[in-house]
Rosetta silent file (secondary structure, phi, psi, omega in degrees, C-alpha in Angstrom):
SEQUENCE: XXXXXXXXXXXXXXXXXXXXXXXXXXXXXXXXXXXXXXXXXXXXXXXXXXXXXXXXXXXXXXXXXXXXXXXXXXXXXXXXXXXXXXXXXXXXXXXXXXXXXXXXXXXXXXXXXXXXXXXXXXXXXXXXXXXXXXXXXXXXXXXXXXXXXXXXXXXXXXXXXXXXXXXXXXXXXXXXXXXXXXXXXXXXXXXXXXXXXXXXXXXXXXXXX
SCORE:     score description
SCORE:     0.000 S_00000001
   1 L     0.000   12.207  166.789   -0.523   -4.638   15.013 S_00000001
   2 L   -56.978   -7.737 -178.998    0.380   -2.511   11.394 S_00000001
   3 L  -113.991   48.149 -169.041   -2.676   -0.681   11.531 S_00000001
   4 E  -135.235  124.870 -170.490   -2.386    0.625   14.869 S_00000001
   5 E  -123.186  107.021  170.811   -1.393    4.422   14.356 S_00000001
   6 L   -58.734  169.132 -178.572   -0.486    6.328   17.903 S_00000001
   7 L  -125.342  133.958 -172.219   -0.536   10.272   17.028 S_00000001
   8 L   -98.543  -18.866 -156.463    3.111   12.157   17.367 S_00000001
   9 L   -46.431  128.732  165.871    1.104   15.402   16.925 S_00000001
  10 H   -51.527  -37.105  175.026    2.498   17.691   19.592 S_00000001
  11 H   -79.932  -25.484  147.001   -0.792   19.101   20.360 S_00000001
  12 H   -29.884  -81.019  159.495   -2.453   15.821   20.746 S_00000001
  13 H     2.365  -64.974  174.278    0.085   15.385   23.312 S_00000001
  14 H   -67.808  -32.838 -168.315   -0.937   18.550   24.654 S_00000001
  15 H  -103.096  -18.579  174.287   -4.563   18.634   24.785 S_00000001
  16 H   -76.272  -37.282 -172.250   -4.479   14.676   26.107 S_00000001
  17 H   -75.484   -0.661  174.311   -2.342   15.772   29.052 S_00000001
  18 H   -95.739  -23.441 -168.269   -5.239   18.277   29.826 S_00000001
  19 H  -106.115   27.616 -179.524   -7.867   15.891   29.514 S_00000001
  20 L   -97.819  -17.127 -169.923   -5.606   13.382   31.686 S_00000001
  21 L  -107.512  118.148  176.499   -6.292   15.837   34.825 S_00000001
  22 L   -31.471  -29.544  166.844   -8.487   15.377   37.263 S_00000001
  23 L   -88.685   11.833  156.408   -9.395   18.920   37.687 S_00000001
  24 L   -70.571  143.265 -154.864  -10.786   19.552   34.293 S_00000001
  25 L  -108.676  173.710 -167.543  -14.309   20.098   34.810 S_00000001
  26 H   -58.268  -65.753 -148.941  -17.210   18.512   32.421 S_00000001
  27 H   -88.310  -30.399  149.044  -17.209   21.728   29.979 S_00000001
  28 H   -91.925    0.496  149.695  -13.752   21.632   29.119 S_00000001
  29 H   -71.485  -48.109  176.113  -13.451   18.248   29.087 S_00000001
  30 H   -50.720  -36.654 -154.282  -16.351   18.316   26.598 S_00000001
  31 H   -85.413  -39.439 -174.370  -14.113   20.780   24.461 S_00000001
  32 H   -87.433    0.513  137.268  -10.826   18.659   24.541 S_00000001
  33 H   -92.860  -32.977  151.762  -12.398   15.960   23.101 S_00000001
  34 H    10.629  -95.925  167.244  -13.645   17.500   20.612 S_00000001
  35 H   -62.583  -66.077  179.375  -10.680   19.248   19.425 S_00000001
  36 H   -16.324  -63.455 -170.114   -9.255   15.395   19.820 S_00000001
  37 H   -71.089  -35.663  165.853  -11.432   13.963   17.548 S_00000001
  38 H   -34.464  -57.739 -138.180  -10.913   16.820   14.905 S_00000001
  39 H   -89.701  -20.038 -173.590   -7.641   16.370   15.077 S_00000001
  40 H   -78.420  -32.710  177.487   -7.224   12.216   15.157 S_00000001
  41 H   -81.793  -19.465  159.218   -9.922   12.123   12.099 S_00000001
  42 H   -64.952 -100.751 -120.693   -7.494   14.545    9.976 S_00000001
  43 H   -90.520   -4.750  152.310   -5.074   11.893   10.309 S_00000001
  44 H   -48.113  -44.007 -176.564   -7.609    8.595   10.117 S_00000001
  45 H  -111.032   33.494  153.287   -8.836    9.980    6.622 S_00000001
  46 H   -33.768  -37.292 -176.539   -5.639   10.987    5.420 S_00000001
  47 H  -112.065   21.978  166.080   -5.882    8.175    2.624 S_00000001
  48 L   -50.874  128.379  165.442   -9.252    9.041    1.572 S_00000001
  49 L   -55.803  153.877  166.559  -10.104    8.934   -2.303 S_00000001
  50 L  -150.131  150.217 -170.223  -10.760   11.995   -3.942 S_00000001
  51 E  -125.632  154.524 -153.506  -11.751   12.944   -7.626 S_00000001
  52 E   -85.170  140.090 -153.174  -10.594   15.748   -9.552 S_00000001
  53 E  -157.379  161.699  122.204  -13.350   18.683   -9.798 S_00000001
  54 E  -143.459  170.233 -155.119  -13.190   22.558  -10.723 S_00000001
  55 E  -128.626  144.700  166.952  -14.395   25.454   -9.169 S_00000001
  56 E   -76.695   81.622  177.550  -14.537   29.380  -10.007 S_00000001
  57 L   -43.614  172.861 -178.560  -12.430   31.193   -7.892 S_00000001
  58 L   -79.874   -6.034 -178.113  -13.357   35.187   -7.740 S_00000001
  59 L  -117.272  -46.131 -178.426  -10.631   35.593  -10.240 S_00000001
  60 L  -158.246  160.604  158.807  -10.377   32.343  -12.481 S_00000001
  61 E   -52.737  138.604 -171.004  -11.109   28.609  -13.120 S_00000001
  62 E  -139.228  125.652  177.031   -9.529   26.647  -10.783 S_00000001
  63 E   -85.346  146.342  169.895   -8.528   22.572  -10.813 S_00000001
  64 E  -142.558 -174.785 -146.823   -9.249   21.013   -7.533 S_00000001
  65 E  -133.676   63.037 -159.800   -9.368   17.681   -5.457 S_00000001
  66 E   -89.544  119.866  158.233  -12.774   16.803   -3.781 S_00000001
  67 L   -34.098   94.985 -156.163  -13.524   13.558   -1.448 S_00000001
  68 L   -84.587  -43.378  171.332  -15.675   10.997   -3.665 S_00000001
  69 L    -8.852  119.568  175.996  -16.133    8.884   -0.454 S_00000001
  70 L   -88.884  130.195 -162.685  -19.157    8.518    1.207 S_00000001
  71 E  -123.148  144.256  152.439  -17.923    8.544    5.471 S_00000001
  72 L  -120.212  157.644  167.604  -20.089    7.341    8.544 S_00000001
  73 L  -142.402  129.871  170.979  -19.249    8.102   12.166 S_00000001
  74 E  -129.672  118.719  154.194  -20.570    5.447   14.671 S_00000001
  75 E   -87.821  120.348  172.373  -20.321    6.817   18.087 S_00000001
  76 E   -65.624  127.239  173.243  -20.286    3.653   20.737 S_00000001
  77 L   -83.577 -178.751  -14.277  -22.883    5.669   23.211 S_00000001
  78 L  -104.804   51.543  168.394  -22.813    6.990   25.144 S_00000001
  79 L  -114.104  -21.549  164.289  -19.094    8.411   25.469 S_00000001
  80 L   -79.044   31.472 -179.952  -18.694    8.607   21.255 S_00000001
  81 L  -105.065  -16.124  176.018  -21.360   11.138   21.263 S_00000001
  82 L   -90.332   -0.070  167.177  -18.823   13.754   22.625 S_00000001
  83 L   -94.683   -8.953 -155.154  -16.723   13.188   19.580 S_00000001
  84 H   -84.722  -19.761 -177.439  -19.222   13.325   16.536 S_00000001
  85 H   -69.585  -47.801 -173.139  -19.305   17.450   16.725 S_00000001
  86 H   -62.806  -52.402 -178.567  -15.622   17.346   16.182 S_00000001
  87 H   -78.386  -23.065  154.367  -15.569   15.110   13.559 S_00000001
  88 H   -67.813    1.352 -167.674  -18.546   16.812   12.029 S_00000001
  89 H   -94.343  -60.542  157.518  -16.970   20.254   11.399 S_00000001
  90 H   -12.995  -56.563 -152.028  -14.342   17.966    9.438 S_00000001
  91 L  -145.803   62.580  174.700  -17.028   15.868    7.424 S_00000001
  92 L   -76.035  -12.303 -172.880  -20.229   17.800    7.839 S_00000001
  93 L   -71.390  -17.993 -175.942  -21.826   15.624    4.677 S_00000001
  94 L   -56.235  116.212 -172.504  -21.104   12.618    6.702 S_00000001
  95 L   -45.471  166.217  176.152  -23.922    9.676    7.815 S_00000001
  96 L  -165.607   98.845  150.546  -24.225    9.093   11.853 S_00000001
  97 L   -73.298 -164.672  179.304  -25.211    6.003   12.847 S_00000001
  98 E  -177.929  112.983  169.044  -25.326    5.124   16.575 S_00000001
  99 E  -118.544  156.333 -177.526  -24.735    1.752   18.376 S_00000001
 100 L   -90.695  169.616  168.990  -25.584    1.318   22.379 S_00000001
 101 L   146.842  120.698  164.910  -23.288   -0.924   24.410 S_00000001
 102 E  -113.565  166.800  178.516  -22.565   -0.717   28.342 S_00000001
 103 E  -101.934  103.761  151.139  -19.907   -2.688   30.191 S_00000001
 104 L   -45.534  124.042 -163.302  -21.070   -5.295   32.537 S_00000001
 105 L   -93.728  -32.682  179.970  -18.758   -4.486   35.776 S_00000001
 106 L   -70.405  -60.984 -156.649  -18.920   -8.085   36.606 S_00000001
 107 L  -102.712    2.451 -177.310  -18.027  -10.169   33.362 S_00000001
 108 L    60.034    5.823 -177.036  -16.321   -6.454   31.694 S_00000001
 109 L   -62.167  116.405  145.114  -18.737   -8.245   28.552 S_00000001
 110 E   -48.259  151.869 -177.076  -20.422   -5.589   26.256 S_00000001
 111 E  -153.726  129.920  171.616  -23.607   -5.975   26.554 S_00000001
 112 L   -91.409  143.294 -175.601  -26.170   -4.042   23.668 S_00000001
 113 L  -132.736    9.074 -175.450  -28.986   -2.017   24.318 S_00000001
 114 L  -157.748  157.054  153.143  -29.434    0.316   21.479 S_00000001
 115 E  -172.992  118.760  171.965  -28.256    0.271   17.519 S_00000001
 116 E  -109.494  103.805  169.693  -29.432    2.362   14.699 S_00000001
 117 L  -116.117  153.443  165.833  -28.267    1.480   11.498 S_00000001
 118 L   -96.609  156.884 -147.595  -29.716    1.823    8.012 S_00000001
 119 L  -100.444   -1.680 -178.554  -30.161   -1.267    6.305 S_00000001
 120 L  -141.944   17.567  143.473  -28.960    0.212    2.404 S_00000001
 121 L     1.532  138.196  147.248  -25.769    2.692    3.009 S_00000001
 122 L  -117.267   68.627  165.485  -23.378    3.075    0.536 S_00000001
 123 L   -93.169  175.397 -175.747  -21.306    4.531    2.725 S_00000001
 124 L  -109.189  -20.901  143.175  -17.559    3.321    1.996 S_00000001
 125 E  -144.868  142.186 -154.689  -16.042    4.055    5.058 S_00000001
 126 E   -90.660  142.270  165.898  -17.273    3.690    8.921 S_00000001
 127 E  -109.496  125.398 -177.690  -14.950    5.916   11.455 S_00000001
 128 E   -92.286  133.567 -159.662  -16.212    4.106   14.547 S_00000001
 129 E  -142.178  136.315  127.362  -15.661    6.611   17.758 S_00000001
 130 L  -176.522  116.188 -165.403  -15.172    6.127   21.017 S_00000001
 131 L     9.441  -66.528 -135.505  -12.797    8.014   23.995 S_00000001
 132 L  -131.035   99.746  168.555  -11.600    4.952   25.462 S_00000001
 133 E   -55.980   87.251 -157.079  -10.010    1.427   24.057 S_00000001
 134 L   -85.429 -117.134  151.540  -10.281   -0.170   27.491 S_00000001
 135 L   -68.124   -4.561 -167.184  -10.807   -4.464   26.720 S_00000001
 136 L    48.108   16.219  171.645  -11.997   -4.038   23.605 S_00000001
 137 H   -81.297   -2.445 -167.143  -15.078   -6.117   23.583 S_00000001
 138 H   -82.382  -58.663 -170.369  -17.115   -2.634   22.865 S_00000001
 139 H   -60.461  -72.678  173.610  -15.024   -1.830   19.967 S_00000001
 140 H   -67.036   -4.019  158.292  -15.450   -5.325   18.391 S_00000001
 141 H   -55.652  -39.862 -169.343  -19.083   -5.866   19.118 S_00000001
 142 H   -86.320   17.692  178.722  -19.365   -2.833   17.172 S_00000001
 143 H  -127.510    9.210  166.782  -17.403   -3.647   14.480 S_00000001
 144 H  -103.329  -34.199  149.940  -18.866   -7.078   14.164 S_00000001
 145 H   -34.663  -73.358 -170.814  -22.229   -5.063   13.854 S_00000001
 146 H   -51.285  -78.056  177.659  -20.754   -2.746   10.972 S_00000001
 147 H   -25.878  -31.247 -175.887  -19.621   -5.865    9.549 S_00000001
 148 H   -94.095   -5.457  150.970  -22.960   -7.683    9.274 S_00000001
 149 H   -69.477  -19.928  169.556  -24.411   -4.715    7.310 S_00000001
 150 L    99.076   53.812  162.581  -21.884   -4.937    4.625 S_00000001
 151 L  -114.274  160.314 -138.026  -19.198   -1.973    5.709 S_00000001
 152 L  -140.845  -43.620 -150.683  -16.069   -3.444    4.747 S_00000001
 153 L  -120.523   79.269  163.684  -13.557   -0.523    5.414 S_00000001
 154 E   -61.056  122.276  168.564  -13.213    0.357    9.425 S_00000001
 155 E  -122.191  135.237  160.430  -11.414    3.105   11.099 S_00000001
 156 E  -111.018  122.023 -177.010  -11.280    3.306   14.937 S_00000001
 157 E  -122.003  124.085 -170.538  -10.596    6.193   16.515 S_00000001
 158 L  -109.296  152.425  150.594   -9.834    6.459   20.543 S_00000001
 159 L   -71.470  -83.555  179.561   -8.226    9.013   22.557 S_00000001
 160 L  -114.226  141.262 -172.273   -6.463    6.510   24.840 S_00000001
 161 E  -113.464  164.087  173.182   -5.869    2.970   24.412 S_00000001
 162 L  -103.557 -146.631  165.159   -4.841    0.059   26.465 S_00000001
 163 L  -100.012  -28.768 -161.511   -2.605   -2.792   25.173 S_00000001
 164 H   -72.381  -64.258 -155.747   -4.808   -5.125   26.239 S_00000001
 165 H   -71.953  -26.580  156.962   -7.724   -3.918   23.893 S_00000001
 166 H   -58.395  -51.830  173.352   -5.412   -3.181   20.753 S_00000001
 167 H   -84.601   -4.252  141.120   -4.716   -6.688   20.838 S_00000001
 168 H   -51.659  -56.655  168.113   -7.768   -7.837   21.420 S_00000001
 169 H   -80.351   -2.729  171.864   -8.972   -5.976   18.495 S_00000001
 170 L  -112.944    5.593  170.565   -6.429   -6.272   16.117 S_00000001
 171 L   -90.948  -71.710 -153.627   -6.300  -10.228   16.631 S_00000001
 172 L   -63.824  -44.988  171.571  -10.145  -10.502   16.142 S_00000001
 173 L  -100.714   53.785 -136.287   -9.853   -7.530   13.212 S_00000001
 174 L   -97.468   23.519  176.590   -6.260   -7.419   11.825 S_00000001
 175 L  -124.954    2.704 -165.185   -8.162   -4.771    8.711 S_00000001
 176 L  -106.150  143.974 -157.886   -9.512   -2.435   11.231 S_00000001
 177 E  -110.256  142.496 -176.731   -7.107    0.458   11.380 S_00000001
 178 E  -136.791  104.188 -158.667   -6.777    2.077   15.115 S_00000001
 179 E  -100.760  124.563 -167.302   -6.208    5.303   15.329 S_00000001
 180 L  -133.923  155.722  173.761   -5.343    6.683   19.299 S_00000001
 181 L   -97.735   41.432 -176.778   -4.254    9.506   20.666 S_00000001
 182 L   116.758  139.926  170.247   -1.947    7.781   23.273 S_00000001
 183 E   -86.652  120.347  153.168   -1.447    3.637   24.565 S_00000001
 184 L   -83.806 -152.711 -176.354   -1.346    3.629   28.191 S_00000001
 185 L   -81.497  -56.798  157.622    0.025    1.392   30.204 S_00000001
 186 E  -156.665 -159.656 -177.906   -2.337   -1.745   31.102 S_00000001
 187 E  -120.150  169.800 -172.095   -5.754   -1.871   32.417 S_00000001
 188 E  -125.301  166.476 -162.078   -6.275   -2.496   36.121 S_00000001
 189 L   -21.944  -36.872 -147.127   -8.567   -5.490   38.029 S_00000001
 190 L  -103.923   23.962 -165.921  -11.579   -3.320   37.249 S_00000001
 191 L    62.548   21.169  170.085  -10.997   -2.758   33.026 S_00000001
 192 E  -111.881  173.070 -166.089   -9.812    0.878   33.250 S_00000001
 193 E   -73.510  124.375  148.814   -6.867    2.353   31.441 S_00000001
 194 E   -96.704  144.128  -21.816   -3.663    3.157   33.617 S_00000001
 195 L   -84.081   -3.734  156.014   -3.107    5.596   33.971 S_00000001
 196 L    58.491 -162.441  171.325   -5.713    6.660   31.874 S_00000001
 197 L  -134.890   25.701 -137.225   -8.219    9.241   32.749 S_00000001
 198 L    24.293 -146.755 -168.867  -11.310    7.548   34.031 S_00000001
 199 L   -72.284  128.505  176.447  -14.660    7.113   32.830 S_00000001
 200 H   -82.155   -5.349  153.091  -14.795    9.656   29.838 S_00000001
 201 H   -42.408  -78.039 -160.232  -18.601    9.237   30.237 S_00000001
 202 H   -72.615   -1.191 -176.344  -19.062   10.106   33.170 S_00000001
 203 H   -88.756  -24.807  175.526  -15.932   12.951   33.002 S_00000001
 204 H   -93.056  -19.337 -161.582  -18.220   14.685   29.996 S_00000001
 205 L  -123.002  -36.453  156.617  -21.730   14.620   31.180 S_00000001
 206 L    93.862   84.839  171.737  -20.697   15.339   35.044 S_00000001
 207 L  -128.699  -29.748 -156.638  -21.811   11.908   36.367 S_00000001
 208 L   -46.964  167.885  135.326  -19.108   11.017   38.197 S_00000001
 209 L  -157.014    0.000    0.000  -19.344   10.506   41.923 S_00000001
């Protein structure tokens, strides 16, 4: 479990305990993940390479420090699709792939129905997104996906995780680094997060019922 990085930020803290409440409605729900994912992919690409560049300031030459990396974002749909704006503002140069996977409510099994990848990337590292580390069969189907295309260098990034699906995924993946904005407690009979904040699908797109 070394690559499992919880966020201390205060305002994580803060903006998770907003999207933790039942009364936030769909359009500010939409916003605090967002902000989430801004803020959890500043500290996922924290150890990004960068190469040494300069640029003309309005007054003089100036040495600077540019990202050589090429970055993907794979949103699991459809609940990583509210994170990819946020992480684009970050990384607007970045590739966006897109894999499908719903949760059978009977066997809790991913099960895929959609995945767009391109078959000759270079990118060098995938940030894989999505709200909620439940069981963690979503997050390693998709990272056994990434894998068969030849990405190598995995970042996951969740708002809230369970226990159960970090060690699911960090037994099956002990290189995939998993970046959360708070571990809850456990998951309950039906695979959701305690106390968690229910389905962030259906809490952004105003599904619920």
């Amino acid at each position: 479990m070394s690559l499992v990085f919880p966020s201390r930020h205060p305002l994580v803290q803060h903006h998770t305990a907003a999207l933790r409440d039942a009364s936030t409605t769909p359009p500010e729900f939409r916003r605090l993940v967002r902000i989430l994912a801004s803020m959890l992919a500043q500290e996922a690409t924290a150890d990004l390479k960068s190469s040494q560049a300069e640029v003309m300031t309005p007054l003089a030459s100036c040495p600077v420090n540019k990202v050589s990396e090429i970055i993907g974002i794979v949103p699991i749909l459809r609940a990583g699709l509210g994170m990819v704006d946020g992480i684009l503002e970050l990384i607007p140069h970045a590739e966006i792939w897109h894999v499908g996977l719903y949760r059978d409510e009977q066997t809790l099994k991913p099960m895929e129905y959609y995945r767009r990848l391109p078959s000759n990337s270079k990118i060098s590292v995938a940030l894989l997104v999505d709200p909620m580390l439940a069981t963690g069969g979503s997050a390693l189907h998709a990272c056994q996906i990434l894998k068969e295309v030849g990405i190598t260098r995995i970042k996951l990034i969740s708002l809230i995780a369970a226990p159960e699906g970090i060690k699911l995924l960090s037994d099956a993946m002990p290189d995939v680094a998993i970046h959360v904005g708070a571990v809850d407690d456990h998951l309950n009979e039906h695979g959701y997060i305690v106390p968690g904040l229910g389905d962030a699908g259906d809490r952004q797109f105003a599904t619920s019922h």
